[in-house]
DRENTORLO-357385 format. One record per residue (C-alpha): residue number from 1; z, y, x. Coordinates in nm, 4 decimals, m for minus. Layout:
BEGIN
+-----+----------+----------+----------+
| num |       zz |       yy |       xx |
+-----+----------+----------+----------+
| NUM |        Z |        Y |        X |
...
+-----+----------+----------+----------+
END
This chain:
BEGIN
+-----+----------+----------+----------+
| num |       zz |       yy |       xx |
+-----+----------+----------+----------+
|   1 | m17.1860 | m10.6251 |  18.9896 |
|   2 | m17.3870 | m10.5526 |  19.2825 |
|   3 | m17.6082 | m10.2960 |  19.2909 |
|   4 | m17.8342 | m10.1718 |  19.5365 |
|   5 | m17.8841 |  m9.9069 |  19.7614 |
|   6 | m18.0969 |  m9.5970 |  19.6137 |
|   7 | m18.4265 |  m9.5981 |  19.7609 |
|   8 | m18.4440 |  m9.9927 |  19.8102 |
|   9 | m18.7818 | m10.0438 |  19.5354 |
|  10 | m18.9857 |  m9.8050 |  19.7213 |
|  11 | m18.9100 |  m9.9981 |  20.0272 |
|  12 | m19.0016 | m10.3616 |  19.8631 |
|  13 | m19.3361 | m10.2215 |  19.7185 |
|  14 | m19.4149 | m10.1496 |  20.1209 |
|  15 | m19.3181 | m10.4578 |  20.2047 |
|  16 | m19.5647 | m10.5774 |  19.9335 |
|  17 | m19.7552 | m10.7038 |  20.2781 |
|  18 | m19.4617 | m11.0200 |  20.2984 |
|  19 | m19.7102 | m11.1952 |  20.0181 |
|  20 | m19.9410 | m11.2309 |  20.2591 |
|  21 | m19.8234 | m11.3916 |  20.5204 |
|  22 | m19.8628 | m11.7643 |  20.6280 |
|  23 | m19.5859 | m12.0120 |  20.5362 |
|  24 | m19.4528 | m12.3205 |  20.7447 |
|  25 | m19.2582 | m12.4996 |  20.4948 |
|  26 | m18.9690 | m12.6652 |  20.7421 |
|  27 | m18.8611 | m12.9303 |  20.5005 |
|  28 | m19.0151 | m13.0901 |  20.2434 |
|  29 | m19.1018 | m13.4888 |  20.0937 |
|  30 | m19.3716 | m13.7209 |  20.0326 |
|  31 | m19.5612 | m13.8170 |  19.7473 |
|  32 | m19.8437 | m13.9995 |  19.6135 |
|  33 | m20.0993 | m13.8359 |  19.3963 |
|  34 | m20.0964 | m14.1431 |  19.1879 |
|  35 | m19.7725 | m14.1491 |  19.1179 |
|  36 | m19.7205 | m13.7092 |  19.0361 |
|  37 | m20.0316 | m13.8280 |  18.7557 |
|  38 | m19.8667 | m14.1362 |  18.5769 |
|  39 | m19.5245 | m13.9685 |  18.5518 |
|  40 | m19.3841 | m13.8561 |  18.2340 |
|  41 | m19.5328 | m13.5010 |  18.1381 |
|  42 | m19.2581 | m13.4794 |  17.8801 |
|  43 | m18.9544 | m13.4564 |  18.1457 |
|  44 | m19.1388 | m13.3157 |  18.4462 |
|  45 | m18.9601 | m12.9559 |  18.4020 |
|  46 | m18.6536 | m13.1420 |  18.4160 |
|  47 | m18.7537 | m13.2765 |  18.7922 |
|  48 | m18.8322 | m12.9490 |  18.8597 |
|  49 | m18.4577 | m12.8437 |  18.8298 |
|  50 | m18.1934 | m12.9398 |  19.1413 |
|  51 | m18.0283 | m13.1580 |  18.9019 |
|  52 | m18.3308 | m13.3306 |  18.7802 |
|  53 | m18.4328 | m13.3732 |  19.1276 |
|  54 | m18.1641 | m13.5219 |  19.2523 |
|  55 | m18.1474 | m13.7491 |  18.9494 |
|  56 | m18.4429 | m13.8762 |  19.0640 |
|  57 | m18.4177 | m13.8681 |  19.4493 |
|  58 | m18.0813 | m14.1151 |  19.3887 |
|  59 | m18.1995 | m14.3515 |  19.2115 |
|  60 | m18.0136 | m14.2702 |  18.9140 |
|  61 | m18.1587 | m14.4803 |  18.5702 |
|  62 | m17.8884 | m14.3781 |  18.2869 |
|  63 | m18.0925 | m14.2677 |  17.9619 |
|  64 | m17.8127 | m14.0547 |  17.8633 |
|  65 | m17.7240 | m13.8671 |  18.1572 |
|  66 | m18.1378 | m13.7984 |  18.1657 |
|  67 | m18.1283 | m13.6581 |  17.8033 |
|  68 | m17.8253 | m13.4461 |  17.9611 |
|  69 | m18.0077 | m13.2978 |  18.2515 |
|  70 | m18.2757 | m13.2104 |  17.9474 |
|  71 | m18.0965 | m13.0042 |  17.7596 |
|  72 | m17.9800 | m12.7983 |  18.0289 |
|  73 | m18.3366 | m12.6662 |  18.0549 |
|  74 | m18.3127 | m12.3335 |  17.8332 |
|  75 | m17.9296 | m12.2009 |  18.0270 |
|  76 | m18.1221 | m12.2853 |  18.3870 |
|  77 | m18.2102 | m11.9347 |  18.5734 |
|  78 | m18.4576 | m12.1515 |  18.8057 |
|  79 | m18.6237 | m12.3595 |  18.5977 |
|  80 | m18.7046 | m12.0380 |  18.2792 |
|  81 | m18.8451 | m11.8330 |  18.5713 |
|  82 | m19.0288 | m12.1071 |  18.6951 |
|  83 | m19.2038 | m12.2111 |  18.3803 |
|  84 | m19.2942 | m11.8481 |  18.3232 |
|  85 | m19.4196 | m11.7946 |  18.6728 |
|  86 | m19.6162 | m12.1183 |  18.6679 |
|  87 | m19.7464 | m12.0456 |  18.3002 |
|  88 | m19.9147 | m11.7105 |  18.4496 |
|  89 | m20.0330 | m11.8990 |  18.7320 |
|  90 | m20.2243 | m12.1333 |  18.5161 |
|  91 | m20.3519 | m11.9141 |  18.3064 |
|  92 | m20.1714 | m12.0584 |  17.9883 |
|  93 | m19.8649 | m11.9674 |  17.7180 |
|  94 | m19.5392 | m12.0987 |  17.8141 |
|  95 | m19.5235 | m12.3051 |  17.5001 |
|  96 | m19.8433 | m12.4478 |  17.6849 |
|  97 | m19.7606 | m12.5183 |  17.9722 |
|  98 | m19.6772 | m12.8899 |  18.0221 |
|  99 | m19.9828 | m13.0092 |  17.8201 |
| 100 | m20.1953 | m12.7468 |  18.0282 |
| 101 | m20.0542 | m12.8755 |  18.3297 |
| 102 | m20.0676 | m13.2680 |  18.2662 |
| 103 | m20.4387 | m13.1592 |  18.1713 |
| 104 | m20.5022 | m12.9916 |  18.5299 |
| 105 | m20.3946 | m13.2631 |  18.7208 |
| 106 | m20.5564 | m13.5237 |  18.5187 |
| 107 | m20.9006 | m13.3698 |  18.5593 |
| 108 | m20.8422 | m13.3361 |  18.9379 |
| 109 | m20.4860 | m13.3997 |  19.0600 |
| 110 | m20.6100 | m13.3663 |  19.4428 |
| 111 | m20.8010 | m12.9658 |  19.3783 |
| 112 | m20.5016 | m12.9240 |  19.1859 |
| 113 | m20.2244 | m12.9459 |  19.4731 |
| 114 | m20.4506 | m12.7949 |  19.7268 |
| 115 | m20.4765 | m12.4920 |  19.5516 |
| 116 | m20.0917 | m12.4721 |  19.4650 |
| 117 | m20.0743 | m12.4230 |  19.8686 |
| 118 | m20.3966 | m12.2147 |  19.9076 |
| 119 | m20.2579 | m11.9909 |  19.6545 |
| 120 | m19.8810 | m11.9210 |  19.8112 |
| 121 | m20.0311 | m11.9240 |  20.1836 |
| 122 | m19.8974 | m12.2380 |  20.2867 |
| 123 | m20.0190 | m12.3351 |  20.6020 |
| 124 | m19.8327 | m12.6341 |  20.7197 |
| 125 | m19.5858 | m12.9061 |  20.6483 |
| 126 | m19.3126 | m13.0953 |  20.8354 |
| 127 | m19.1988 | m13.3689 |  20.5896 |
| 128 | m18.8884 | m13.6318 |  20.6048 |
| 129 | m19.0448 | m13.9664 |  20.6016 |
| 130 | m18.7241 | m14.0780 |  20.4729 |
| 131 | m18.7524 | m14.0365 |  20.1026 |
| 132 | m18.9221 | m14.2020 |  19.9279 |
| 133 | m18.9028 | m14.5479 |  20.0114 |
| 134 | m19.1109 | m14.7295 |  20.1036 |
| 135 | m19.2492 | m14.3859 |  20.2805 |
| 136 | m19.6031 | m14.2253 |  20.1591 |
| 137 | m19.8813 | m14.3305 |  20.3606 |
| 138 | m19.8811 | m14.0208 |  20.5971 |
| 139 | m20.2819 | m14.0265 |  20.5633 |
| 140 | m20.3069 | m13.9946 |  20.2624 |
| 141 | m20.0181 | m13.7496 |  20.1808 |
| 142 | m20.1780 | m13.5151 |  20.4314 |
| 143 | m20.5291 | m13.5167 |  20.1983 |
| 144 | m20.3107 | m13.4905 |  19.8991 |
| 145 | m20.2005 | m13.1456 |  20.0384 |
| 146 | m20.4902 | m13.0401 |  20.2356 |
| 147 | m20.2921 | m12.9010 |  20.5381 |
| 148 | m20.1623 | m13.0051 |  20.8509 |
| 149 | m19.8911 | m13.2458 |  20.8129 |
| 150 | m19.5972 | m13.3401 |  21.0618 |
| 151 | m19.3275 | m13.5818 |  21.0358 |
| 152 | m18.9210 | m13.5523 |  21.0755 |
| 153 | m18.8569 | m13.8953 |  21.1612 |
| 154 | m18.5694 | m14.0424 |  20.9825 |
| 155 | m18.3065 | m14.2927 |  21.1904 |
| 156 | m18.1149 | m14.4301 |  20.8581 |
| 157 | m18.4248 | m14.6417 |  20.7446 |
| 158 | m18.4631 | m14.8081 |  21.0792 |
| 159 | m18.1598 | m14.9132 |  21.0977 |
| 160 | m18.1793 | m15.1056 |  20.7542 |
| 161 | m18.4583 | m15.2618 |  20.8954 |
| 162 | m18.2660 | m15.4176 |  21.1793 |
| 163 | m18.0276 | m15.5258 |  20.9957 |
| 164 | m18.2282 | m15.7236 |  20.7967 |
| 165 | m18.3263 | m15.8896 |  21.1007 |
| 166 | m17.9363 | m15.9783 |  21.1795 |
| 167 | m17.9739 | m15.9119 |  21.5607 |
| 168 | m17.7138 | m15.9494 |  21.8036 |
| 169 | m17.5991 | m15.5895 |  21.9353 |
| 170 | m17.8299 | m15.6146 |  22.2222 |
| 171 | m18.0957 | m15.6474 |  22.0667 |
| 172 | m18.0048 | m15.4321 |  21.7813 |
| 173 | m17.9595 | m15.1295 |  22.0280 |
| 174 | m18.3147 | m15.2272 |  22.1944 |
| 175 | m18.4819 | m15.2189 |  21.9012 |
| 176 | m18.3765 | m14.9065 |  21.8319 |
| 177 | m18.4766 | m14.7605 |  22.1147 |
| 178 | m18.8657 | m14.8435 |  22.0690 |
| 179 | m18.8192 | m14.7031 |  21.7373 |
| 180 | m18.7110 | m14.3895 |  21.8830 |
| 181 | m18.9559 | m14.4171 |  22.1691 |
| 182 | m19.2731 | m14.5238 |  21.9432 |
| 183 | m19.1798 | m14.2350 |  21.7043 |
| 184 | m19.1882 | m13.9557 |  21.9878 |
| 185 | m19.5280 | m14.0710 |  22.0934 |
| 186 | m19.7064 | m13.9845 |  21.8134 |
| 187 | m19.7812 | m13.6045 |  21.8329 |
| 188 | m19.7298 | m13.5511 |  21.4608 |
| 189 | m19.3488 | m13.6254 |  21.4586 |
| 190 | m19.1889 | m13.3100 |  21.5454 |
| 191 | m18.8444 | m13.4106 |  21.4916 |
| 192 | m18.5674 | m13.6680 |  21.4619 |
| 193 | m18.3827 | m13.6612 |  21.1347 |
| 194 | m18.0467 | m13.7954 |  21.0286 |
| 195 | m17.8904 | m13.8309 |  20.6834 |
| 196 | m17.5217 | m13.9336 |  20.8459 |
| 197 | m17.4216 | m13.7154 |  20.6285 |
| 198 | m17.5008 | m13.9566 |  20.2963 |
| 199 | m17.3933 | m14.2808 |  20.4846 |
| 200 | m17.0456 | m14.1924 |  20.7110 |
| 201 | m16.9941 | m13.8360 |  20.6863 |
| 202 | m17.0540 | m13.5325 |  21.0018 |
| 203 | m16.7184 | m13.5801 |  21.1734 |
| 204 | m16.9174 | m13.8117 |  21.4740 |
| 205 | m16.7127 | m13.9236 |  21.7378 |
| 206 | m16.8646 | m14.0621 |  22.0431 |
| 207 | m16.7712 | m14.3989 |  22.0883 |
| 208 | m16.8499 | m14.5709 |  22.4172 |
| 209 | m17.1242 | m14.8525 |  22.4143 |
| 210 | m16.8381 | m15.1447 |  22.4245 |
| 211 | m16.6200 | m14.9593 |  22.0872 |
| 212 | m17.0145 | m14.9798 |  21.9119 |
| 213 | m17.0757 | m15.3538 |  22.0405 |
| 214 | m16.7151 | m15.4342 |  21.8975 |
| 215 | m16.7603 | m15.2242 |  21.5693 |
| 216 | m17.1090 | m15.3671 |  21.5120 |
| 217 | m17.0099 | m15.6933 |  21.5379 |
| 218 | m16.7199 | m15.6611 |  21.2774 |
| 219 | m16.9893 | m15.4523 |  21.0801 |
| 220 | m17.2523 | m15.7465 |  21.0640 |
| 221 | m16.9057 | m16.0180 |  20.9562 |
| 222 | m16.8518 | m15.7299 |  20.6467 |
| 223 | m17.2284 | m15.8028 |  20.5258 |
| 224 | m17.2609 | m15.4733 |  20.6489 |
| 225 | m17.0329 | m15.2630 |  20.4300 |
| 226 | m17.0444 | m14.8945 |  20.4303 |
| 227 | m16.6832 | m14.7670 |  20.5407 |
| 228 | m16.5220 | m14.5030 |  20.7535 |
| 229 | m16.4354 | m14.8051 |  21.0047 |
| 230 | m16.6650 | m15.0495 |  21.1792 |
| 231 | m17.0225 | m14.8363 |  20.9877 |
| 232 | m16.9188 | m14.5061 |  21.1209 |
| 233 | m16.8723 | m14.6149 |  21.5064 |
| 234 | m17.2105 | m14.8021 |  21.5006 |
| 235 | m17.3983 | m14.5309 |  21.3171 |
| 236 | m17.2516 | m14.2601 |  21.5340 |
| 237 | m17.3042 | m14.4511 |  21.8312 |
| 238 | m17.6231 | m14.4305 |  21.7314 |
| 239 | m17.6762 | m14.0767 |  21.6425 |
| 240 | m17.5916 | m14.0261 |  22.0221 |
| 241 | m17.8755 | m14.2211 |  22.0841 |
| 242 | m18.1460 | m14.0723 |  21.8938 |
| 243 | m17.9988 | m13.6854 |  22.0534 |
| 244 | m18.0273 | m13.8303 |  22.3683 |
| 245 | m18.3850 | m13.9705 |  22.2966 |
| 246 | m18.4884 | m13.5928 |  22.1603 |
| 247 | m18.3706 | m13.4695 |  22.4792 |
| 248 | m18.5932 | m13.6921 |  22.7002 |
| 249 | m18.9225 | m13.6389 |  22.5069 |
| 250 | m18.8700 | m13.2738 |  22.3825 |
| 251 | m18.7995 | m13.3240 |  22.0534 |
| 252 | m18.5835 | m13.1505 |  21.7805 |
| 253 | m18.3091 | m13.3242 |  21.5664 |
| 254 | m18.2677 | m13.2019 |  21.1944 |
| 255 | m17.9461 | m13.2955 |  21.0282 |
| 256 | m17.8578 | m13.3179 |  20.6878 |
| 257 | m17.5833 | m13.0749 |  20.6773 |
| 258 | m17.4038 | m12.9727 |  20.3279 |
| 259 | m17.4624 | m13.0769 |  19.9913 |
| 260 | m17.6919 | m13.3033 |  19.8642 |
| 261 | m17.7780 | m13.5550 |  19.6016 |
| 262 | m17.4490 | m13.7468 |  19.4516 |
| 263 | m17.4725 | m13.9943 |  19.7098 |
| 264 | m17.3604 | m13.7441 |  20.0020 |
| 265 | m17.0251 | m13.7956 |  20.1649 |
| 266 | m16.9273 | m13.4227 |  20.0263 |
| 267 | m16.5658 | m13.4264 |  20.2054 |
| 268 | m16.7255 | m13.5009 |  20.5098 |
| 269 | m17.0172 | m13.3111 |  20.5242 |
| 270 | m16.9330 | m12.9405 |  20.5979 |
| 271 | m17.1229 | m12.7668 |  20.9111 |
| 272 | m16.7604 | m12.7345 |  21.0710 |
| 273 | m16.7311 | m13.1220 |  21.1333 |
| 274 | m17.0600 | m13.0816 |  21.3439 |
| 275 | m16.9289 | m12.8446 |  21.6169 |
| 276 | m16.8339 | m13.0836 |  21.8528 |
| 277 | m17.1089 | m13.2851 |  21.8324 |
| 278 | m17.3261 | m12.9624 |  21.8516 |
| 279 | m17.1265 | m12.8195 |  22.1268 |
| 280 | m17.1673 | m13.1796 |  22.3607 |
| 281 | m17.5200 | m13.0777 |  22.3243 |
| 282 | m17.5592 | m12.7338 |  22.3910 |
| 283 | m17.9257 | m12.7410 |  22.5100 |
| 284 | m18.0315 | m12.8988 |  22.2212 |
| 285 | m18.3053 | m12.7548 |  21.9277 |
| 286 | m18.0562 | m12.8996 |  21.6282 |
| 287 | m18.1911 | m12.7798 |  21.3124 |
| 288 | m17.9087 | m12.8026 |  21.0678 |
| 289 | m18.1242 | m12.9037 |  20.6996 |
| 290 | m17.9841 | m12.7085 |  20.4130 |
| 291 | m17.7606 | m12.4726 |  20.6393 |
| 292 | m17.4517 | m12.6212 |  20.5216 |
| 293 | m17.4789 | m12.5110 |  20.1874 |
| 294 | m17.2853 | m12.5090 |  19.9862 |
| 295 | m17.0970 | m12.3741 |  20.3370 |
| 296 | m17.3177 | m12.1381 |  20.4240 |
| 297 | m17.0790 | m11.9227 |  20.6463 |
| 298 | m16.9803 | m12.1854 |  20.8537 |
| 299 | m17.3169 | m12.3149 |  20.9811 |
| 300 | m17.4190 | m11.9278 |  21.0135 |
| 301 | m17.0923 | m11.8631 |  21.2499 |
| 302 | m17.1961 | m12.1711 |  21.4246 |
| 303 | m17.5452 | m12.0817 |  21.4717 |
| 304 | m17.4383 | m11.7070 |  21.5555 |
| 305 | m17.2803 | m11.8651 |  21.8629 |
| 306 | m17.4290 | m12.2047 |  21.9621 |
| 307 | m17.7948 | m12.0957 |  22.1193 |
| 308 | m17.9630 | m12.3943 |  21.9992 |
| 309 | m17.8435 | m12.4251 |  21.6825 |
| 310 | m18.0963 | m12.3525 |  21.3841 |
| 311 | m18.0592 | m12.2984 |  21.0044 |
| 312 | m18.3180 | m12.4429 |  20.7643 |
| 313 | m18.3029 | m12.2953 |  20.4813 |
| 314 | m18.4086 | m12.4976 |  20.1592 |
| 315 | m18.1705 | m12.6491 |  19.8846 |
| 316 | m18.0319 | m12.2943 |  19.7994 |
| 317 | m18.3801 | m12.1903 |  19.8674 |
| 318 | m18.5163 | m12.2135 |  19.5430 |
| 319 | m18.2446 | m12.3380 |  19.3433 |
| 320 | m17.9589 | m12.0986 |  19.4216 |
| 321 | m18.2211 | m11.8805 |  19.1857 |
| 322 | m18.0510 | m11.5050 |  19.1612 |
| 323 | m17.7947 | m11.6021 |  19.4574 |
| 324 | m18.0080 | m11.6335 |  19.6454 |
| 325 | m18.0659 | m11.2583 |  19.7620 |
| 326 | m17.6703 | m11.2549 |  19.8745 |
| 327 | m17.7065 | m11.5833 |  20.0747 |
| 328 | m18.0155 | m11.4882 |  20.3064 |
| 329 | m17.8663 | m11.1117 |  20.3609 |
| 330 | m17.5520 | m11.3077 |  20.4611 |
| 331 | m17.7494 | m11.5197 |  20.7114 |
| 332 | m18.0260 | m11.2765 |  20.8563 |
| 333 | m17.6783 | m11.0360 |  20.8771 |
| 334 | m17.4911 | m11.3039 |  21.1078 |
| 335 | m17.7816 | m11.5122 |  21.2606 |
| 336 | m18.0736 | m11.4077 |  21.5082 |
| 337 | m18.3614 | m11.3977 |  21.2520 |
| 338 | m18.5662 | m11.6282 |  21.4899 |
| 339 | m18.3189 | m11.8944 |  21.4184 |
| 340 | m18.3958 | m11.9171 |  21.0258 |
| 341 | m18.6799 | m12.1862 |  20.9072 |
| 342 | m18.7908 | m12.1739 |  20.5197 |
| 343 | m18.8123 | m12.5493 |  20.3694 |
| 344 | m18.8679 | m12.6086 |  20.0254 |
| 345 | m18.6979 | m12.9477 |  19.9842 |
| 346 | m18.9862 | m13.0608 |  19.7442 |
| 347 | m18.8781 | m13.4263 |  19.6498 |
| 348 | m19.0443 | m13.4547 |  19.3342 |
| 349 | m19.3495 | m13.2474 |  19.1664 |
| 350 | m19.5714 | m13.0490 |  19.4246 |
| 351 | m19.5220 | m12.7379 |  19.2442 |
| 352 | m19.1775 | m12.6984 |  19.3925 |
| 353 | m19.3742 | m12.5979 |  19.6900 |
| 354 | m19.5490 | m12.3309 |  19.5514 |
| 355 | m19.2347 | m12.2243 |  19.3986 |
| 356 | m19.0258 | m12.2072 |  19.6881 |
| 357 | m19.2441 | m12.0279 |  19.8666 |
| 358 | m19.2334 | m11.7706 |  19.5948 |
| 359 | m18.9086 | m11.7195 |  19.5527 |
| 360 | m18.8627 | m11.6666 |  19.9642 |
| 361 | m19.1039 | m11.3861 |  19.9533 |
| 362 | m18.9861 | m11.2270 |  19.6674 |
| 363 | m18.6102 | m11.2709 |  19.8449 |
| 364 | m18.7536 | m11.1369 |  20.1683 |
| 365 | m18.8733 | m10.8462 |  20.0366 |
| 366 | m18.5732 | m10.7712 |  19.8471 |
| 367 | m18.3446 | m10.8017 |  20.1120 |
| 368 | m18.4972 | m10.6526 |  20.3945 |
| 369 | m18.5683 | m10.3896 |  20.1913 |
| 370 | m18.2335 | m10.2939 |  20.1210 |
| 371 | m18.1534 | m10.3418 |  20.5089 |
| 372 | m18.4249 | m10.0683 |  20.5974 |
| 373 | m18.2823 |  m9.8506 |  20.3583 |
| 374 | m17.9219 |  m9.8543 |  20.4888 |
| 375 | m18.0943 |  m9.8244 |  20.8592 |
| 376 | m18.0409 | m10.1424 |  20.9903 |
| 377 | m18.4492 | m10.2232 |  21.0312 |
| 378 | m18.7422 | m10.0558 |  20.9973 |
| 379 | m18.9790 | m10.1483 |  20.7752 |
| 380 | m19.2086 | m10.2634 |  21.1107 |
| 381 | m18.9193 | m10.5021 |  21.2381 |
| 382 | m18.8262 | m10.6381 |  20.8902 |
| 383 | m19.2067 | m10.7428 |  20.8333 |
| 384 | m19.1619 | m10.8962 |  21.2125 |
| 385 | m18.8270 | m11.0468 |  21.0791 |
| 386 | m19.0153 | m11.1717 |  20.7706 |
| 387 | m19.3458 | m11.3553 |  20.9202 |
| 388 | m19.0383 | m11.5259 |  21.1818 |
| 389 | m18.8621 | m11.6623 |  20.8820 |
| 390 | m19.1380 | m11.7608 |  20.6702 |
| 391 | m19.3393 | m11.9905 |  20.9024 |
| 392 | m19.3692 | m11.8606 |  21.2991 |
| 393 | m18.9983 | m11.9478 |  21.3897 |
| 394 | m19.0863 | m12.3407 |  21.2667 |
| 395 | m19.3744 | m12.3311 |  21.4321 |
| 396 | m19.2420 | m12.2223 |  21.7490 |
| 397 | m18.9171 | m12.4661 |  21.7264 |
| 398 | m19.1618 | m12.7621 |  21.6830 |
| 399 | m19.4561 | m12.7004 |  21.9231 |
| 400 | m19.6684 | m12.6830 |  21.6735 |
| 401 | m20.0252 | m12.4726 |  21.7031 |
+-----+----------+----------+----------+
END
């Protein structure tokens, strides 16, 4: 059991001034206030949950694995804390609580969200535009939340556009291109994104343009069928692309790196299968979503030695609930603190973001605490530390003011 150092609490009630600060959430999704107000109140704990989520996020419609993901609720560490937290936030029992909530956001679903963020200090957003589909209007997602909203553009829905056009490879590649091009110009969209992960795994070669031409051809004949052959050449061709297009207009690339909904490529999706991609492209901001996790070691070795190689931290962050505390003191141990991003990965209710923000503070102060008591820090450089992680590093990454 692990137990900490004598002398840590004192040190977490003085770093009681973490709850304050300001929080960038690095990665998050859409949503529609409509749509968070016509759900079903009677299963919205369960889309709190990572299972749940994911559930949702792939499209999954079997009854009976839903009722299973139910009766999980009362052995899940997240989702008990959560309703309790939330309860006390609201003001009601915990026996209350999803007729008290339903009844909030019915009354006012849009004062309802904004002070979710008001209340945990969250200041901005960047958001993958790739789930859902078709994407929220950005508009009107960025009134839904009341703060500033920017945009990780995601490559994998483009190119199901195009295909749907059935363009020769020319044109295919051009088209691409303006995507990439029209993307960067809009000052909102802080980022490339990449889910190559889901589709053909993070091993990316680097075919030439004639291999992709060939491979997208025989790609196109399949009816485009997802396989480790002619898919993967064209798609990583393409990945090449899209880092090359960052690079020109200043952008950063976030890549889905680790574990994911069931849909991800697991086998193929470990941080290590990234290195040579990320060592080709040493000068470039490479944000790697979800910091491998479940492989948290390797993308924090990586990032320890690759300068431009960044961690974002949601997916474990909330849902790794209690193990949390060991997986950030294993990354702010290896990785220069400047180099860590807090996300939420909100993909379904809005209150994941006011959870996730929670549970990063309350990590934060747990952790550093223990590393100013065992003289690593002191408490003035693990507040520093701190306001970096929660929301100054992303905002510094991304150019945003």
């Amino acid at each position: 059991m692990r137990s900490e150092p004598a002398g840590t609490a004192k040190y977490v009630a003085a770093l009681a001034e973490i709850g304050q600060f300001p929080v960038v959430d690095n990665h998050c999704h859409g949503f529609c206030l409509d749509d968070i107000v016509t759900r079903d109140p009677e299963t919205w704990e369960d889309r709190l949950t990572m299972m749940g989520m994911c559930f949702q996020s792939s499209g999954q419609t079997d009854e009976a694995l839903a009722r299973q993901i139910g009766s999980m609720r009362e052995s899940t560490v997240f989702l008990l804390a959560a309703r309790r937290w939330l309860a006390e936030y609201l003001g009601v029992s915990e026996e209350d609580l999803t007729t008290g909530r339903h009844r909030r956001i019915g009354l006012d679903p849009l004062r309802y969200v904004h002070a979710l963020l008001r209340d945990e200090r969250i200041t901005a957003l960047i958001t993958d535009d790739g789930y859902p589909q078709p994407p929220v209007d950005r508009k009107g997602f960025a009134e839904a939340v009341g703060v500033p909203v920017y945009w990780a553009s995601r490559i994998e829905p483009w190119i199901v556009t195009l295909q749907r056009e059935e363009l020769r490879f020319d044109d295919f590649e051009a088209a691409f291109g303006e995507r990439l091009t029209e993307s960067a110009a809009d000052p909102r969209t802080v980022a490339f994104k990449s889910i190559i992960a889901y589709r053909t795994g993070l091993d990316v070669g680097f075919p030439s343009r004639s291999e992709a031409r060939e491979a997208y051809e025989a790609w196109r004949t399949s009816g485009w069928e997802e396989s480790r052959g002619p898919a993967k050449t064209v798609r990583d061709y393409l990945l090449t692309l899209t880092l090359a297009a960052a690079q020109e207009h200043c952008r950063t690339v976030h890549i889905h790196c680790g574990g994911g909904d069931p849909d991800v490529q697991l086998q193929y999706a470990r941080p290590a299968s990234l290195y040579a991609l990320l060592h080709r492209h040493k000068h470039l901001p490479v944000v790697l979503i979800h910091s491998g996790w479940p492989w948290l070691a390797e993308a924090a070795y990586m990032a320890s030695i690759l300068p431009n190689v960044y961690l974002d931290l949601s997916e474990f962050l909330p849902w790794a609930s209690l193990a949390g505390d060991r997986e950030v003191e294993r990354l702010v141990g290896m990785v220069p603190a400047s180099k860590l991003l807090y996300g939420s990965d909100e993909a379904s209710e809005p209150e994941v973001l006011w959870l996730g923000a929670r549970v990063m503070r309350g990590i934060l102060r747990r952790v550093l605490a223990g590393a100013v008591v065992q003289d690593w820090l002191t408490l003035a450089q693990a507040l520093r530390l701190a306001r970096g992680i929660l929301g100054e590093n992303t905002r510094s990454l991304h150019g945003i003011a």
